[in-house]
C-alpha positions in Angstrom: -6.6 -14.2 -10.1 -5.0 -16.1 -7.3 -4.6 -12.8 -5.2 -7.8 -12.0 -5.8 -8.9 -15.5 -4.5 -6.6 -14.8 -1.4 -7.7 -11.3 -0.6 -11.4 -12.1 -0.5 -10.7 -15.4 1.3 -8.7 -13.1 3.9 -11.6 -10.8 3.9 -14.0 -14.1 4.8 -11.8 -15.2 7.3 -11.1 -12.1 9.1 -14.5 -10.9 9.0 -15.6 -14.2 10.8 -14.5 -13.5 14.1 -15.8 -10.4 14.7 -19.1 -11.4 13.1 -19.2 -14.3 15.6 -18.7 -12.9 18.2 -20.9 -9.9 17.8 -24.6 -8.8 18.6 -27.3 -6.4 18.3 -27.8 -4.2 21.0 -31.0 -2.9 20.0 -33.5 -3.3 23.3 -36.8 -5.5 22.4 -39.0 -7.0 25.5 -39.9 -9.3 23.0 -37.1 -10.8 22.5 -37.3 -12.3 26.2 -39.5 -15.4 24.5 -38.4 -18.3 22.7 -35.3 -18.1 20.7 -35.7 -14.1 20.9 -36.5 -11.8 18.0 -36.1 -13.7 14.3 -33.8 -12.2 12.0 -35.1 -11.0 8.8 -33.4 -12.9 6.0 -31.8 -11.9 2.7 -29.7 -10.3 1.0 -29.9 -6.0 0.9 -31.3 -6.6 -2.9 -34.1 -8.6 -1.4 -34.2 -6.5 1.6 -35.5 -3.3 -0.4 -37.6 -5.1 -1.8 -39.9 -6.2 1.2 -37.5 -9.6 1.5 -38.5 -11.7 -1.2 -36.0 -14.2 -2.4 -37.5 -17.6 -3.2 -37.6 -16.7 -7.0 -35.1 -14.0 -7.1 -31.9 -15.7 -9.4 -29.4 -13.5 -10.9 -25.7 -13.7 -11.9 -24.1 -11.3 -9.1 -26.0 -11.7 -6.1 -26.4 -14.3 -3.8 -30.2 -15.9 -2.4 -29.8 -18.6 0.3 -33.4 -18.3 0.9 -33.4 -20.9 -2.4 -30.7 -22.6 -2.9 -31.7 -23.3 -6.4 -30.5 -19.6 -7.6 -26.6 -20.4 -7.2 -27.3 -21.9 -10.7 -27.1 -18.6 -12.4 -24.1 -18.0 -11.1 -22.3 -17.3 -14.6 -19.1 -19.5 -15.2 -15.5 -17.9 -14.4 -17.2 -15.7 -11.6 -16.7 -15.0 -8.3 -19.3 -12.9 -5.7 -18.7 -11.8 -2.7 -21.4 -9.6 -0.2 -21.1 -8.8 3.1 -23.0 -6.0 4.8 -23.7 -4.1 7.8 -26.9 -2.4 9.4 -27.7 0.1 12.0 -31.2 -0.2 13.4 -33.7 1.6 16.2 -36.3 0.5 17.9 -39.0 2.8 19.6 -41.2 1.7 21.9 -44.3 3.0 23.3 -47.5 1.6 26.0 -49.2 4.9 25.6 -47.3 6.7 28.2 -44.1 6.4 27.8 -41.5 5.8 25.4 -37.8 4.1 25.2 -35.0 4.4 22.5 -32.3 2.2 21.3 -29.8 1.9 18.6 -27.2 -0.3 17.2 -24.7 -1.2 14.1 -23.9 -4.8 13.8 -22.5 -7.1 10.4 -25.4 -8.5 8.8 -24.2 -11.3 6.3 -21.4 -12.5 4.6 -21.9 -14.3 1.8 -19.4 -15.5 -0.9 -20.5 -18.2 -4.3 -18.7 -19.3 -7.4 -19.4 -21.8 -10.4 -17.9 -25.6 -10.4 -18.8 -25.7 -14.2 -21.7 -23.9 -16.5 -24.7 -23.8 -14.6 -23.6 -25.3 -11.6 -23.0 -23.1 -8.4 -21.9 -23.3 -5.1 -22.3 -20.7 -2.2 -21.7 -20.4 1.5 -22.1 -17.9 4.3 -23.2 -16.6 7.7 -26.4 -14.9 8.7 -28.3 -14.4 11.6 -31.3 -16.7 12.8 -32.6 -14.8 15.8 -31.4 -11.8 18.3 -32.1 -12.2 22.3 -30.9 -9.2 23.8 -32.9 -6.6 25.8 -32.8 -5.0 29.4 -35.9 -3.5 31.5 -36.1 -2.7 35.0 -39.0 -1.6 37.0 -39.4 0.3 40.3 -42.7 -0.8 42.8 -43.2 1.7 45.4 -45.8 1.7 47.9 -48.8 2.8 46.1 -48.3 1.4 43.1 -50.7 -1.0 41.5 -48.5 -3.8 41.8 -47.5 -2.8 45.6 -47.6 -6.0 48.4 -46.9 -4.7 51.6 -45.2 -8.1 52.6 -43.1 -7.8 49.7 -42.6 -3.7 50.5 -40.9 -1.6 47.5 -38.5 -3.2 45.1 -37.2 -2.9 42.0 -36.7 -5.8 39.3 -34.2 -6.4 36.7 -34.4 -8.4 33.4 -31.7 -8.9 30.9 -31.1 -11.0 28.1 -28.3 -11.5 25.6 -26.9 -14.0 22.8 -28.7 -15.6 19.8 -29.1 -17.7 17.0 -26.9 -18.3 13.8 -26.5 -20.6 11.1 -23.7 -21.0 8.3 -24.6 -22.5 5.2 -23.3 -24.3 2.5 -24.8 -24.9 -0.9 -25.2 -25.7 -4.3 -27.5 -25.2 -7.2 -28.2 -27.2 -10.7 -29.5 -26.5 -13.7 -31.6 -30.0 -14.6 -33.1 -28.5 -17.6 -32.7 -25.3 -19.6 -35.8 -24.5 -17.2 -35.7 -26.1 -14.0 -33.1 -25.6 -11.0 -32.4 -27.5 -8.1 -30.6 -26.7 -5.3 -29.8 -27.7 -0.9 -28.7 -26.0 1.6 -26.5 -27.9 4.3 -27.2 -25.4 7.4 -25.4 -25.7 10.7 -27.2 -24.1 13.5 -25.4 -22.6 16.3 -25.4 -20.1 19.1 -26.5 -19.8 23.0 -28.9 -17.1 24.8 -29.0 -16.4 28.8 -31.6 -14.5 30.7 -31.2 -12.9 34.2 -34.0 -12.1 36.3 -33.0 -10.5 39.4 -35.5 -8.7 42.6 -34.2 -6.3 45.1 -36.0 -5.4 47.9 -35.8 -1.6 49.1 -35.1 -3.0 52.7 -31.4 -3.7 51.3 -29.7 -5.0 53.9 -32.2 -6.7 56.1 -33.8 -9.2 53.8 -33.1 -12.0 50.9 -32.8 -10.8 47.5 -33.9 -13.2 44.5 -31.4 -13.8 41.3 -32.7 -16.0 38.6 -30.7 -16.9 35.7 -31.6 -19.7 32.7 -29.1 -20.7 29.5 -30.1 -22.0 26.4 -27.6 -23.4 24.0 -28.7 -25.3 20.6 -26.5 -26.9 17.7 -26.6 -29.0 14.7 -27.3 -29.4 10.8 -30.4 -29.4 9.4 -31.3 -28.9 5.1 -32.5 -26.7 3.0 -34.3 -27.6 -0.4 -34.6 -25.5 -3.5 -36.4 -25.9 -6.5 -36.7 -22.6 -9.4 -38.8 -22.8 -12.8 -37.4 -19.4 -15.3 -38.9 -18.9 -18.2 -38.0 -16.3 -21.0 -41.0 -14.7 -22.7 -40.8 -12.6 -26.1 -39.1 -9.1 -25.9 -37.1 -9.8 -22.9 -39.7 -10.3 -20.5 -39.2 -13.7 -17.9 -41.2 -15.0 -15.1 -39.7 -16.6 -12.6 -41.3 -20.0 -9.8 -39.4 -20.7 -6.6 -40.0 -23.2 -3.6 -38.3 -24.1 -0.7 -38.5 -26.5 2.5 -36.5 -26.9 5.9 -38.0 -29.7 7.1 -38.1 -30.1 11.4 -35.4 -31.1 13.1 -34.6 -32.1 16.6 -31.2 -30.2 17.8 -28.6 -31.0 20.4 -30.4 -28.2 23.5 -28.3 -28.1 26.9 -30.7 -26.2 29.5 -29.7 -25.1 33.2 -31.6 -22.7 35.2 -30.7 -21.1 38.2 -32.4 -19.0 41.6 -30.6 -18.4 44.3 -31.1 -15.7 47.0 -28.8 -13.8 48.7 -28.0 -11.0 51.2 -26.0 -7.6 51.6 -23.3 -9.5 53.5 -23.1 -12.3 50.4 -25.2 -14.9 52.3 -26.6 -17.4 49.5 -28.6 -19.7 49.4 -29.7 -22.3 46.3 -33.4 -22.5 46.0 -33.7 -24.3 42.1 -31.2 -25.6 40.3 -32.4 -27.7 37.2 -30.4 -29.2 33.7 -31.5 -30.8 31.0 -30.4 -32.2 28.0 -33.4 -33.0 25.9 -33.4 -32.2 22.1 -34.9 -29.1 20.8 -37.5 -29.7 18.2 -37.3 -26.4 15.8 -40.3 -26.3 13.1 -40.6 -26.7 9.1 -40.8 -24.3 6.7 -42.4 -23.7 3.3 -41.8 -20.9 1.0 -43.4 -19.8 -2.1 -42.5 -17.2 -5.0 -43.1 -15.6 -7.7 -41.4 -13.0 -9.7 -42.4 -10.9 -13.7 -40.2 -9.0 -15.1 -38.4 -6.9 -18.3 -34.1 -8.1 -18.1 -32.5 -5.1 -16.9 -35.8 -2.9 -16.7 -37.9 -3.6 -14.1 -39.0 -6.9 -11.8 -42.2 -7.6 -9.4 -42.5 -10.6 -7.1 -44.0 -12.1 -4.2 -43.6 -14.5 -1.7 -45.6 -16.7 0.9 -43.1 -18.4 3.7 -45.4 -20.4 6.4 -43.6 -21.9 9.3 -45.3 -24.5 12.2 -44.0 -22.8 15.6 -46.7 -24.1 17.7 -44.7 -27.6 16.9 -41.5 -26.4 18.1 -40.3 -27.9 21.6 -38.1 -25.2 23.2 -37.2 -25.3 27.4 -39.3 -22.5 28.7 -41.4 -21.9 25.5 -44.4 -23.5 26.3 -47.3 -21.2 25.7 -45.7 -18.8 23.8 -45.5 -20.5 20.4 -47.3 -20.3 17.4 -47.4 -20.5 13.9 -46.3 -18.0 11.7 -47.5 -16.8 7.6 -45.9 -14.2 6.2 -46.6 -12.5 3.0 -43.8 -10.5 0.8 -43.7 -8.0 -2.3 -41.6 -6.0 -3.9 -40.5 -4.2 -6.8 -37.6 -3.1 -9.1 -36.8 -0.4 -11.2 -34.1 0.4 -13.6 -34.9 3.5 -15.8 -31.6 2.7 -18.1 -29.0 0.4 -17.1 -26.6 1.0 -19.8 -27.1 4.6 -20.2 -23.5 6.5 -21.0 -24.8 10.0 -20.0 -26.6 9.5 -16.6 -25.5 7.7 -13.5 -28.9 8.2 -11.9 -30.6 6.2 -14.8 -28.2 3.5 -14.0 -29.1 3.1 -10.6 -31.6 0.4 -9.2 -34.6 1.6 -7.5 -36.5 -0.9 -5.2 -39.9 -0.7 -3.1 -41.3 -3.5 -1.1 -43.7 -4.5 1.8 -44.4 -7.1 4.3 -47.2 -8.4 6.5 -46.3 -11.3 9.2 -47.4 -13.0 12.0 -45.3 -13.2 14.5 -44.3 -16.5 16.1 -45.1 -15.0 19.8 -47.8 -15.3 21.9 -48.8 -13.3 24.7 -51.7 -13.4 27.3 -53.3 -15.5 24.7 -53.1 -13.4 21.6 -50.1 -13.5 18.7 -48.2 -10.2 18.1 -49.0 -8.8 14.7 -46.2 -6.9 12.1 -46.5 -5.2 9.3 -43.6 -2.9 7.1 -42.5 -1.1 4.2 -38.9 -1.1 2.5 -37.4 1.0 -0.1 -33.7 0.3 -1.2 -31.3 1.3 -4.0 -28.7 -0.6 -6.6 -25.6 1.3 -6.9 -23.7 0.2 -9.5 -19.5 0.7 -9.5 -17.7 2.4 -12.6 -16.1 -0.2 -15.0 -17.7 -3.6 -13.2 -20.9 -5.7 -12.2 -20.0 -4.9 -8.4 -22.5 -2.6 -6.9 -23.5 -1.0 -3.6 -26.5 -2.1 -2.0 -28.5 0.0 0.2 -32.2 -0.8 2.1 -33.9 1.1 4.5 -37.2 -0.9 6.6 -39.5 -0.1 8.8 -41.6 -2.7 10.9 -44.2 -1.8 13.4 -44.6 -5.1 15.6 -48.0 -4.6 18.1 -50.8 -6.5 19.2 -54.6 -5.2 20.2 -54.1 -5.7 24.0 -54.6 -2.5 25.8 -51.2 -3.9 27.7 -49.1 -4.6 24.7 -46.6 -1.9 23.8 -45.7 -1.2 20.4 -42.5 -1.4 18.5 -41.6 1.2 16.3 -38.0 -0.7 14.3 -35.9 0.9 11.9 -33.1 -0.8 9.5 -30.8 0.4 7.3 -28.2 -1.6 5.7 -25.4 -1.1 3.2 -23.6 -4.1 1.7 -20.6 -4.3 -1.1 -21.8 -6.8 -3.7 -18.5 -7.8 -5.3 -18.7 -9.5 -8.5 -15.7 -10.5 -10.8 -14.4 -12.7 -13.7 -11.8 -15.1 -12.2 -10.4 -18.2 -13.2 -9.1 -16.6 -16.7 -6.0 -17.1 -18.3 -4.6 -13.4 -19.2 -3.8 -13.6 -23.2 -0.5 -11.1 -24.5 -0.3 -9.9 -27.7 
């Protein structure tokens, strides 16, 4: 048992780095706003099933959307899940189209029992992704042509993000009821660059402007779970959660300078602040019916007040955000002895969001479908969990483009009976 403790402790501590330090390279123009494109959050069981979570509770898996559900965690157990995804995104304004792709870690999760129906988890997921690049060319002729500005073409690039690690723990208050929190600690910086160069290279001032966000600090998540058993196996599942808002530490500096062929530059703004960054509340709802080990249906509602948030050089592009989830599991035979395929988990799932991004007045729309699978391993409770998404984010704007995103993830959901003395005959 102690090895195993070790190796998956290893495992955590190895894993962090690279997690840490990493990011998705997958190009969005949206994600020039705010605190750039949010993550979706869960783990790959939830994911193919549309992301529902708040009433999901299970003895192998871990769902930090409520922190409630480490409760089922069963006694003498250990889980560990961390994943990876590859995703695309293709855009289109109606006449042309771009491409991108990249594979990133997702989560890493890890949760064991202090004592019967009491759990703790911890981990580190993603919050939000700021990285994109997009250049454009005016020559004369052009709709957006000056001829005192002459040709040029313009760069913008972004890069970082948001993450939060959290740490948690779950009670059973009543055969019933479940509480749980969340301590999350909220971390991670994003720069922008915004740069003009004039086709008359060496003869005139070129413009470079370049802005850094950085937030931090600890905020909570609350959990609360109602599961009932109903005759013939069947259950039903209530879940809730709240983040309340929360001011957090912001440091802010942006830069423009202009400069020349021969290095000549000159400081036109420079401008820090300091000021706390207000990020919003959040409610989340669930529901979830189901046969054990046959088949389980849910839904959530998550409803977030963006147009509250106070974010340096997010004013007018905020607003506030519902989201409604669903999803559905299958298991044709769990413990079947002659089929593998029966064993498997089939999921299928949907969701339908409003974006917290406003532009030119109107708030981007998505919308997307999920499907996923539940692979279990020979001779254990682990399983391999795979989800594939795809979210269409677009707006009705002649102007807007639309985004075409495709995920696919794989995780190893390791589950094993620890903390056991070994008995000799």
């Amino acid at each position: 048992m102690r090895n195993k403790f070790f190796t998956i402790i290893f495992i955590f501590i190895f894993l962090y780095p690279f997690y840490a330090s990493g990011q998705k390279l997958v190009n969005s123009p949206y994600a020039r706003f705010n605190l750039g494109l949010l993550e979706p959050a869960g783990s790959f069981r939830s994911m193919g099933m549309g992301g529902i979570g708040i009433s999901l509770r299970d003895n192998n898996s871990i769902y930090f959307s409520n922190p409630a559900s480490y409760s089922s965690i069963d006694t003498n157990s250990f889980v560990f899940d961390f994943g990876l995804d590859y995703s695309m995104n293709l855009l289109s304004d109606g006449d042309s189209r771009f491409f991108s792709d990249d594979m990133n870690f997702d989560h890493l999760l890890m949760g064991f029992p202090l004592t019967k129906k009491w759990g703790v988890a911890t981990g580190i997921v993603p919050l939000s992704n700021g990285y994109y690049k997009i250049s454009e060319t005016v020559l004369e002729g052009d709709p957006g042509y000056d001829p005192l500005t002459g040709e040029y073409t313009s760069y913008h690039a972004g890069e970082g993000g948001m993450t939060s690690f959290f740490l948690g723990t779950g009670l059973n208050v009543t055969r019933n009821l479940s509480l749980g929190v969340n301590m999350t600690i909220l971390f991670g910086q994003i720069t922008r660059t915004n740069q003009y160069i004039f086709a008359d290279y060496y003869n005139v001032f070129h413009n470079n402007n370049s802005e850094r966000i950085h937030l931090s600090g600890i905020n909570f998540d609350y959990g609360v779970q109602y599961a009932a058993s109903i005759k013939k196996d069947y259950f039903f599942n209530a879940g809730a959660s709240f983040t309340s808002e929360k001011y957090y530490k912001s440091n802010y500096e942006n830069l423009s300078i202009r400069y020349t062929a021969y290095s000549t530059k000159d400081t036109l703004l420079y401008y820090a602040d300091s000021t706390k960054a207000l990020l919003p509340g959040t409610l989340r709802f669930g529901i979830l019916f189901g046969k054990k080990n046959k088949f389980a249906a849910g839904i959530d509602y998550i409803t977030s007040s963006w147009s509250k948030a106070i974010i340096h050089g997010s004013e007018g592009y905020l607003a506030n955000t519902k989201a409604i989830l669903f999803g559905i599991e299958i298991i044709p035979d769990k413990f079947s002895n002659y089929s593998f395929i029966k064993r498997m988990e089939y999921r299928l799932g949907g969701h339908i969001e409003d974006n917290y991004l406003i532009i030119n007045g109107e708030q981007i729309k998505e919308f997307g479908l999920s499907i996923g699978l539940g692979i279990p391993m020979p001779r254990s409770l682990s399983k391999t969990n795979m989800f594939f998404d795809f979210t269409r984010k677009s707006g009705s704007a002649t102007d807007f483009h639309t985004e075409n995103y495709f995920t696919m993830g794989i995780s190893l959901n390791l589950y094993d009976f620890w903390f056991l003395k070994q008995k000799f005959d």
